[in-house]
N, CA, C and O atoms as a CHARMM CRD file, in Angstrom:
* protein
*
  228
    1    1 UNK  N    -12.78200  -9.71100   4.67600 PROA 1      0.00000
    2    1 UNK  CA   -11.75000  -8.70800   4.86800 PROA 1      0.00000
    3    1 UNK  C    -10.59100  -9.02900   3.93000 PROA 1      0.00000
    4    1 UNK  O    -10.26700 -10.19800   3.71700 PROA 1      0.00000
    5    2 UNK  N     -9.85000  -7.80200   3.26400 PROA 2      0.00000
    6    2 UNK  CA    -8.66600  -8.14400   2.84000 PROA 2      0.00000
    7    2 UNK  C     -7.79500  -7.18500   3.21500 PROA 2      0.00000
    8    2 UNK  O     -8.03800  -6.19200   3.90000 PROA 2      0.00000
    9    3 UNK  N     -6.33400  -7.66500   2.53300 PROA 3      0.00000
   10    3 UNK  CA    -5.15400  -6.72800   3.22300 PROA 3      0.00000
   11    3 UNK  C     -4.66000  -6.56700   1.89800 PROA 3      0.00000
   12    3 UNK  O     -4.64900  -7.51500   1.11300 PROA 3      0.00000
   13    4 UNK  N     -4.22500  -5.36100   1.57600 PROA 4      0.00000
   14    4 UNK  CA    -3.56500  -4.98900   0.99000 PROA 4      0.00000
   15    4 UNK  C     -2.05400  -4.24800   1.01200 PROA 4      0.00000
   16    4 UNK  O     -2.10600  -3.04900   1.28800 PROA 4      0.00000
   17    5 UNK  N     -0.82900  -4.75700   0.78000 PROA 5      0.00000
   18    5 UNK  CA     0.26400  -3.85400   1.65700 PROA 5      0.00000
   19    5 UNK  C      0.63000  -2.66500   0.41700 PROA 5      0.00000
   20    5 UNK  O      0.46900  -2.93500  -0.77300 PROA 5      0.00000
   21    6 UNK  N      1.08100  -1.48600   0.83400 PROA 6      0.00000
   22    6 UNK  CA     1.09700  -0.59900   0.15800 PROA 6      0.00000
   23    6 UNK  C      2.33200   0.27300   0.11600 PROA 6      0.00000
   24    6 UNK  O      2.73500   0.69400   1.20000 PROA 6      0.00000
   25    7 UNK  N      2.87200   0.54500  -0.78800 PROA 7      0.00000
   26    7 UNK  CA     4.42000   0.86900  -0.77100 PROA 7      0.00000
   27    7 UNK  C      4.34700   2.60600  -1.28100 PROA 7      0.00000
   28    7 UNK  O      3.29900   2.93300  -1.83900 PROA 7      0.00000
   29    8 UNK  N      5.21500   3.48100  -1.13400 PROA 8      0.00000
   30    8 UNK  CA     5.19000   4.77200  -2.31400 PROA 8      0.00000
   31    8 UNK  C      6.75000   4.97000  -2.86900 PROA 8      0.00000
   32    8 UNK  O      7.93700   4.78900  -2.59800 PROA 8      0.00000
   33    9 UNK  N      6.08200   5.33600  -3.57300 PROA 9      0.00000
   34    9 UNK  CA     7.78600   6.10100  -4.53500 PROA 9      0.00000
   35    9 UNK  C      7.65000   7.59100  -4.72300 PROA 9      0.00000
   36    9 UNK  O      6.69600   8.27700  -5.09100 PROA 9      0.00000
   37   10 UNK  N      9.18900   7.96700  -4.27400 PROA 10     0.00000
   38   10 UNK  CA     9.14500   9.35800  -5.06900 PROA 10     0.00000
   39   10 UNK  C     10.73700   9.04500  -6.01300 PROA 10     0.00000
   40   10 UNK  O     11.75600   8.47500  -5.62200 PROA 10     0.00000
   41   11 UNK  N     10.55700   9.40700  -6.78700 PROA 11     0.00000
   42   11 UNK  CA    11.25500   9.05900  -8.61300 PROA 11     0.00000
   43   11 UNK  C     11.86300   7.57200  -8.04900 PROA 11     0.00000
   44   11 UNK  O     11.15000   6.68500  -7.57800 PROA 11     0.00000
   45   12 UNK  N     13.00800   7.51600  -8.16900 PROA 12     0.00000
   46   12 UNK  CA    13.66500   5.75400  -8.04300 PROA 12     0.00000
   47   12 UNK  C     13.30200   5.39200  -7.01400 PROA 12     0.00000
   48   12 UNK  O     12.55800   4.44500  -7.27000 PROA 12     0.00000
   49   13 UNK  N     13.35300   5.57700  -5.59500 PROA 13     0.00000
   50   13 UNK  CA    13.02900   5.69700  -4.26900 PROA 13     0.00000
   51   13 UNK  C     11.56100   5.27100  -4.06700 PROA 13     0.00000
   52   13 UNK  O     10.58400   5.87700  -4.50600 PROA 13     0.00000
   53   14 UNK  N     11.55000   3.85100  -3.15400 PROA 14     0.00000
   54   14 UNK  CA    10.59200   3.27300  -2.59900 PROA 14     0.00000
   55   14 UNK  C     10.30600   2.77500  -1.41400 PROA 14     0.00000
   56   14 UNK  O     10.73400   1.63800  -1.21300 PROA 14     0.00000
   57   15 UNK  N      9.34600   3.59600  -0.04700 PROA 15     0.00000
   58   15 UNK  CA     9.26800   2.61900   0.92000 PROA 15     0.00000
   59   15 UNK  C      8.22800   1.92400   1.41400 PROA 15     0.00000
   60   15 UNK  O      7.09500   2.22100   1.03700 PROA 15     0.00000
   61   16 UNK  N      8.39600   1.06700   2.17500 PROA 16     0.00000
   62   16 UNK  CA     6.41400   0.45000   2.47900 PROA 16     0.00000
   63   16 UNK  C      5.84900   1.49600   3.57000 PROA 16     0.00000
   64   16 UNK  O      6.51200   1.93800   4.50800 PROA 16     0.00000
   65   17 UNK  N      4.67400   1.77200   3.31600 PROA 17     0.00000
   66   17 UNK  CA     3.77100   2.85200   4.03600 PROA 17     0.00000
   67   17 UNK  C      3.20200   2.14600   5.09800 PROA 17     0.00000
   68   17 UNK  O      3.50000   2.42900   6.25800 PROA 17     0.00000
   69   18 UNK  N      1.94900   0.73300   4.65900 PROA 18     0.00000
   70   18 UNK  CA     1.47200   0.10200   5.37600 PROA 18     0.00000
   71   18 UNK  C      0.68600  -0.75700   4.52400 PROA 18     0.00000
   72   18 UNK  O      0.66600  -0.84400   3.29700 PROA 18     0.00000
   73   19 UNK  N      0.01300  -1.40000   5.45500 PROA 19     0.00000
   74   19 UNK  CA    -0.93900  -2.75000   4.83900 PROA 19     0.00000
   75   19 UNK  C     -2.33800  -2.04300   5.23400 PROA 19     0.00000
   76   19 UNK  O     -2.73600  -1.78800   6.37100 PROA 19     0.00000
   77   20 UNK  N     -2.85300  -1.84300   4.24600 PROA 20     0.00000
   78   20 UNK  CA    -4.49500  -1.91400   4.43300 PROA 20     0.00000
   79   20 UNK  C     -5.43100  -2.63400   4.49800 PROA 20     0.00000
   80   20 UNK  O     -5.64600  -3.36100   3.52800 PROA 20     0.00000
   81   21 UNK  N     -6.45600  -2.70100   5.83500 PROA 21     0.00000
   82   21 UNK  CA    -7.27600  -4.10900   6.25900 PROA 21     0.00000
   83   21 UNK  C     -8.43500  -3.51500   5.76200 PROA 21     0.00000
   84   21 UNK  O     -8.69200  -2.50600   6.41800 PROA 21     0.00000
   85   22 UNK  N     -9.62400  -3.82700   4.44600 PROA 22     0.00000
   86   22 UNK  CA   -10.39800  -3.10700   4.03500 PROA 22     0.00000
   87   22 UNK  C    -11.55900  -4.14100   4.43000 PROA 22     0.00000
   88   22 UNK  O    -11.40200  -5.34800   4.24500 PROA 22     0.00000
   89   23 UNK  N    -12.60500  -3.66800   4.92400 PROA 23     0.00000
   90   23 UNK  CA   -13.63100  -4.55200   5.40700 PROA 23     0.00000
   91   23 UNK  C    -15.20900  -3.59700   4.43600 PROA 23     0.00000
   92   23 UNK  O    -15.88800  -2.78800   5.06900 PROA 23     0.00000
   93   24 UNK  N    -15.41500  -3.80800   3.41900 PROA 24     0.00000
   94   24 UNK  CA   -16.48800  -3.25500   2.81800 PROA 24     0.00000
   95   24 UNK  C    -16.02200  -1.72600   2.05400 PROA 24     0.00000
   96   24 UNK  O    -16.56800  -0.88700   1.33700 PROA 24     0.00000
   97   25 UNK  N    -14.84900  -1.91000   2.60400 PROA 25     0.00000
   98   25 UNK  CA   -14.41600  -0.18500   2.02900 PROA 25     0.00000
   99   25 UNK  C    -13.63700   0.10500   0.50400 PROA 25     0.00000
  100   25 UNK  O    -13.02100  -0.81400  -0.03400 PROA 25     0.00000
  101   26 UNK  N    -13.69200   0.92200   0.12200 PROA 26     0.00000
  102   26 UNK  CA   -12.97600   0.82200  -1.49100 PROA 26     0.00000
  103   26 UNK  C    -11.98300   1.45000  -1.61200 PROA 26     0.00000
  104   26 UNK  O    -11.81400   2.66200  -1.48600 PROA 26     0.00000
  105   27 UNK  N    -11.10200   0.45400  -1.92700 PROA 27     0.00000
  106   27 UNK  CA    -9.81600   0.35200  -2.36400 PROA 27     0.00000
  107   27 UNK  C     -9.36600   2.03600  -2.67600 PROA 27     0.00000
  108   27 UNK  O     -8.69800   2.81600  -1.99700 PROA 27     0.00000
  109   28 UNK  N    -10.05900   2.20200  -4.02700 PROA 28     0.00000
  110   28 UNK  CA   -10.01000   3.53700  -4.50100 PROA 28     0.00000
  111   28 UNK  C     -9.75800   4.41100  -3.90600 PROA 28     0.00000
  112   28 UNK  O     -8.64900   4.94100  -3.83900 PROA 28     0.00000
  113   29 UNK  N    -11.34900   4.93100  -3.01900 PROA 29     0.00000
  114   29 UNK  CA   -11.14500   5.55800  -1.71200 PROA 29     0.00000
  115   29 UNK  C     -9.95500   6.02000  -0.83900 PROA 29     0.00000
  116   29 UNK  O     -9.45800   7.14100  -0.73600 PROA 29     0.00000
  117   30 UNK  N     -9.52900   4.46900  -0.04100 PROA 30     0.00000
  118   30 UNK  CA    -8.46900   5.21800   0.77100 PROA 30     0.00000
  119   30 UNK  C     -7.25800   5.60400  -0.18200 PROA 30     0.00000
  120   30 UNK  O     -6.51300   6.57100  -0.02700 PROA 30     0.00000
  121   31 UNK  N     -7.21300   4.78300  -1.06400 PROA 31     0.00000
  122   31 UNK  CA    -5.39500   5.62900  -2.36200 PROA 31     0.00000
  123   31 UNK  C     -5.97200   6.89100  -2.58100 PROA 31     0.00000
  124   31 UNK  O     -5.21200   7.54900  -1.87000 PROA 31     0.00000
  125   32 UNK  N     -6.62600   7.57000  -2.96700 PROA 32     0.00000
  126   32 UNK  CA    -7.04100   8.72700  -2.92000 PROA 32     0.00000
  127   32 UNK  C     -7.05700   9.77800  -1.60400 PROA 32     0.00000
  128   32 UNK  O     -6.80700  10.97500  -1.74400 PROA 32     0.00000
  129   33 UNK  N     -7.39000   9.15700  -0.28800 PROA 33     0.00000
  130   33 UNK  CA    -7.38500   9.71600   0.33100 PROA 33     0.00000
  131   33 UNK  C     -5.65200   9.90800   1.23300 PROA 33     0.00000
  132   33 UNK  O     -5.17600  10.83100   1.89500 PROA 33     0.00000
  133   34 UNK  N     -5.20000   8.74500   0.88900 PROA 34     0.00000
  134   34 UNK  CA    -3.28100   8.70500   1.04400 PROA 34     0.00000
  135   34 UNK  C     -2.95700   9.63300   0.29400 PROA 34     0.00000
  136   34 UNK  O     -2.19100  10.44900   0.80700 PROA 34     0.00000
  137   35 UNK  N     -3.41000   9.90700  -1.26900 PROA 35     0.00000
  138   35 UNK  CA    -2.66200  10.37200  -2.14000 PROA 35     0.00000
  139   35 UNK  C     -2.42100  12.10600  -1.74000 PROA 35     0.00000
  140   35 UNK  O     -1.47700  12.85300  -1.99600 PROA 35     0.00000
  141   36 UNK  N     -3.88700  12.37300  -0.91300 PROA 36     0.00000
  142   36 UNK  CA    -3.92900  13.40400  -0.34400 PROA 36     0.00000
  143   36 UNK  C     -2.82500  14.19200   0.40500 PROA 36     0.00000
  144   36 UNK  O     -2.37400  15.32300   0.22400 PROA 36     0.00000
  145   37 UNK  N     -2.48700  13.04500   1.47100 PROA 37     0.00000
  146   37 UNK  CA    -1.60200  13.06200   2.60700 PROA 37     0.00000
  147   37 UNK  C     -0.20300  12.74700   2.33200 PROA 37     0.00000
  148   37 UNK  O      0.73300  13.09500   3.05100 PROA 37     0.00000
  149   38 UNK  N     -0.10700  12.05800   1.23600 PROA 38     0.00000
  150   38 UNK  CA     1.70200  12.11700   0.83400 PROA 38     0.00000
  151   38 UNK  C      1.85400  12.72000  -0.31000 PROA 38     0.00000
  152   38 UNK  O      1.05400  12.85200  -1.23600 PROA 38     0.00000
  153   39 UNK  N      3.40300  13.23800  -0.14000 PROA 39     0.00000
  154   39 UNK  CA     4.23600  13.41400  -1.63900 PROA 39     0.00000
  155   39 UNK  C      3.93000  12.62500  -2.43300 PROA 39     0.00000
  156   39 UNK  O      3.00600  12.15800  -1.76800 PROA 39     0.00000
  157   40 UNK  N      3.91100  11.92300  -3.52500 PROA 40     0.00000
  158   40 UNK  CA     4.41500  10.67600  -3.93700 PROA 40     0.00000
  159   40 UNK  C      4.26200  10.92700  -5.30600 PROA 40     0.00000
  160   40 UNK  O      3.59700  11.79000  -5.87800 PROA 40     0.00000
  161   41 UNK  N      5.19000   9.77600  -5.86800 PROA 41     0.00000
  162   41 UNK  CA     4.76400   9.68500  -7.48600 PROA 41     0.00000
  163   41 UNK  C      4.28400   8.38900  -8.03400 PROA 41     0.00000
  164   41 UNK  O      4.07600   8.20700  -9.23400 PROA 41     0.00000
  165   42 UNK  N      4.16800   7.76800  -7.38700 PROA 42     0.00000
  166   42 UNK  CA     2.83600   6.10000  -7.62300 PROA 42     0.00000
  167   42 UNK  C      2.61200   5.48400  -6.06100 PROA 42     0.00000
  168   42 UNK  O      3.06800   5.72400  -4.94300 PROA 42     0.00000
  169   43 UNK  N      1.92500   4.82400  -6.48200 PROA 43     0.00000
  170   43 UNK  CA     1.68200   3.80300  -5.45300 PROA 43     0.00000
  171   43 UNK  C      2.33100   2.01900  -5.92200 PROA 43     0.00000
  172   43 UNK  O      2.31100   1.34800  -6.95400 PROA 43     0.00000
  173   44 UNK  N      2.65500   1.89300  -5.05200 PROA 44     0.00000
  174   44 UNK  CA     3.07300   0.35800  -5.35900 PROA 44     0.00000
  175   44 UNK  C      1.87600  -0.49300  -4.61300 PROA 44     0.00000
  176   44 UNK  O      1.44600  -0.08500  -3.53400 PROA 44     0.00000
  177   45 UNK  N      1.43900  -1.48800  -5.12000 PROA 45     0.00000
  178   45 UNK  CA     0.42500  -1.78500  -4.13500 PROA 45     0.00000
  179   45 UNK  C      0.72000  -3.52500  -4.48200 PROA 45     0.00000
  180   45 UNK  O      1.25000  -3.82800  -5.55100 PROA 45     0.00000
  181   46 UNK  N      0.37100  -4.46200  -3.59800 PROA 46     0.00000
  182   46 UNK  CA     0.71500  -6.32200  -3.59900 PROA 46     0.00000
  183   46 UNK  C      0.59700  -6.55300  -2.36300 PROA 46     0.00000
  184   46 UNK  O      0.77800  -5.91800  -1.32400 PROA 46     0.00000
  185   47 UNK  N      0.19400  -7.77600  -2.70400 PROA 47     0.00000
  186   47 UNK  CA     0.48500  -9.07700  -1.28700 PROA 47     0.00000
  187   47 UNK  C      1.53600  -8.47600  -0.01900 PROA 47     0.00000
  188   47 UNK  O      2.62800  -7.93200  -0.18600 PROA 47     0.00000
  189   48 UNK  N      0.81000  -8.77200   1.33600 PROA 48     0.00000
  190   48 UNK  CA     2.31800  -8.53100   2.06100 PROA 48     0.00000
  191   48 UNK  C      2.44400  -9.59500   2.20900 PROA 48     0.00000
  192   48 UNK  O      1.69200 -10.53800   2.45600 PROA 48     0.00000
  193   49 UNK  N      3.92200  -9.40500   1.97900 PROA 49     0.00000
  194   49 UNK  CA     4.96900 -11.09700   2.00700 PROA 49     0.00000
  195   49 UNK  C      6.21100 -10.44500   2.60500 PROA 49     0.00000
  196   49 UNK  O      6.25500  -9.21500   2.63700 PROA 49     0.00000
  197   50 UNK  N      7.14100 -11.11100   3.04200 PROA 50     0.00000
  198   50 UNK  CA     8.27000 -10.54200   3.46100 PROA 50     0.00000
  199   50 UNK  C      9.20600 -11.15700   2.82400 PROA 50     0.00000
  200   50 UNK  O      8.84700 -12.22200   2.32400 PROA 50     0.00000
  201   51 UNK  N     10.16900 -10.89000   2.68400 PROA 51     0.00000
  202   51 UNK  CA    11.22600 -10.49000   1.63300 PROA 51     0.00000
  203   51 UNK  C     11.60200 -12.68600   1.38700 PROA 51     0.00000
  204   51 UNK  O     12.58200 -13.06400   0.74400 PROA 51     0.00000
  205   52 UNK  N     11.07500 -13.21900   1.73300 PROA 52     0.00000
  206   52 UNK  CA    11.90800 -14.24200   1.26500 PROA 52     0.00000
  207   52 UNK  C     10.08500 -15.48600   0.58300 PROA 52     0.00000
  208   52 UNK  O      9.82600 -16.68600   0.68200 PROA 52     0.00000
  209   53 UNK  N      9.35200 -14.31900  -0.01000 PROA 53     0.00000
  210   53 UNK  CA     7.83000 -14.58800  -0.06600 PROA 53     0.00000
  211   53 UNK  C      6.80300 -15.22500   0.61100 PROA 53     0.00000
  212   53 UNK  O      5.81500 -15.78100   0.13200 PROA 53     0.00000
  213   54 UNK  N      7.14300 -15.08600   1.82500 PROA 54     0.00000
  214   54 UNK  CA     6.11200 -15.76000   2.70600 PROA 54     0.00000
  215   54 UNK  C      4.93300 -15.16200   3.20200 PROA 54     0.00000
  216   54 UNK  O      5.37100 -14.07700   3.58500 PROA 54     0.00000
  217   55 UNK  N      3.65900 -15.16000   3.45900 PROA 55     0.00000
  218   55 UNK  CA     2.68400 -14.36700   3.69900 PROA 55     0.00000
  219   55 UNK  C      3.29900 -13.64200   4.88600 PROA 55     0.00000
  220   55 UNK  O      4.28000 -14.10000   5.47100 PROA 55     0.00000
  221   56 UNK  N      2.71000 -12.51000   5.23000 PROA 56     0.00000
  222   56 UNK  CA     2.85500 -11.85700   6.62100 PROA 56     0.00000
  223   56 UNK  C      1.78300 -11.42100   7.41600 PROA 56     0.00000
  224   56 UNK  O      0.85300 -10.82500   6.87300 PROA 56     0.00000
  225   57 UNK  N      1.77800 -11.65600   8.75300 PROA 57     0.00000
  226   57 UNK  CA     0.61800 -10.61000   9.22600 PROA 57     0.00000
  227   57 UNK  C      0.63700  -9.27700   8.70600 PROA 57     0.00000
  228   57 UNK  O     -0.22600  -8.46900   9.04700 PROA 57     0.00000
């Protein structure tokens, strides 16, 4: 399994969406299928860590 945490932007403006727990599933897939369901103008995608870099649940 991995996690992926996942952020969006619309122009300067960025917030975290969620962390994705992907167990056999592709990456691709669900950003595509988000991309569906939000506004947005990228995806930010990294490690979740919390703000002082420590792993997070």
């Amino acid at each position: 399994m991995s996690r992926t945490d996942l952020a969006v932007s619309k122009g300067f403006s960025f917030h975290p969406l969620t962390v994705l727990e992907l167990r056999g599933q592709k990456l691709e897939l669900r950003l595509l299928k988000i991309a569906e369901q939000q506004d947005v103008d990228e995806f930010i995608i990294g490690l979740p860590k919390s703000w002082d870099g420590k792993q997070t649940e």
